[in-house]
N, C-alpha and C positions, 0 to 999 in steps of 0.2 A: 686264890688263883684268879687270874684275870686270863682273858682271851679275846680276840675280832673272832667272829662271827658269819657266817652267812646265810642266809632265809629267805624261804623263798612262801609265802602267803604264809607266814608266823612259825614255818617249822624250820627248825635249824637243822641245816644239811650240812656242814664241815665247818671244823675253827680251826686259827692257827693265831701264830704269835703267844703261846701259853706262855705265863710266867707266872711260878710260885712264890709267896712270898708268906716269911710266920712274924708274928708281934710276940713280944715281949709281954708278958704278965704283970708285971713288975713296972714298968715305968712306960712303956708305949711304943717304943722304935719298930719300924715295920723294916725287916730285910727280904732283900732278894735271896731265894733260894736255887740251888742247882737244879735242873730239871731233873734229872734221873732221883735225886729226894725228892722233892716234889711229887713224882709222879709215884713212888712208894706210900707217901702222905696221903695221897687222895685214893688208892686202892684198899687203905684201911691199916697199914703197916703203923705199930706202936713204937716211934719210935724216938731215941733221948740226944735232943741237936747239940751239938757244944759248937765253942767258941770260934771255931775251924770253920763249922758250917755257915755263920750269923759272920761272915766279913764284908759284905756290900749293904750299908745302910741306906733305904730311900728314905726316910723320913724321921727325925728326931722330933719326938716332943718337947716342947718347953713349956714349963709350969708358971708363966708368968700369971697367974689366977685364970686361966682359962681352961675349959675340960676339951678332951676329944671324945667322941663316941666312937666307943668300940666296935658298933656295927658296919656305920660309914663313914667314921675318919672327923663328921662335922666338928669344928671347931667352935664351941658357945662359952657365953660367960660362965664362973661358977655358980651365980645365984640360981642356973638353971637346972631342976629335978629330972627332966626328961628333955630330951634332945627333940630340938623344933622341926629336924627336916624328916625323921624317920620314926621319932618315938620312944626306941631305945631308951630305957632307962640309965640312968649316969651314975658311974662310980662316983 
């Protein structure tokens, strides 16, 4: 989930522009999801997406020998064990 934000002395008083998005387990593609899933996803709802749900792709991976971290997306070579911007440990 991403969102804008607004704060006023570090406390956040309203957001808008929400947008849900799930990855792929399997190979990396991040989609866009519908708000109304989304917003079932984030109340705790167990639920099983198929291929209907996963039609607006923002980001394909490409395995040209480089890894993404699954935490934040960084992009490093494979000789690296742990991801340099966040830590995350690397598949």
């Amino acid at each position: 989930m991403t969102y804008t934000c607004f704060t006023f002395f570090f406390l956040p008083l309203f957001r808008w522009n929400v947008k849900y998005y799930a990855t792929a387990s399997c190979c990396g593609p991040v989609y866009l999801l519908d708000n109304d899933l989304g917003k079932r996803i984030a109340r705790g709802e167990v639920l099983d997406l198929t291929e209907e749900d996963l039609i607006n792709p923002v980001h394909q991976n490409n395995y040209g020998g480089a890894l993404h971290c699954s935490r934040c997306g960084y992009q490093c070579s494979s000789d690296f064990t742990y991801c340099p911007k966040c830590g995350n440990k690397l598949l």
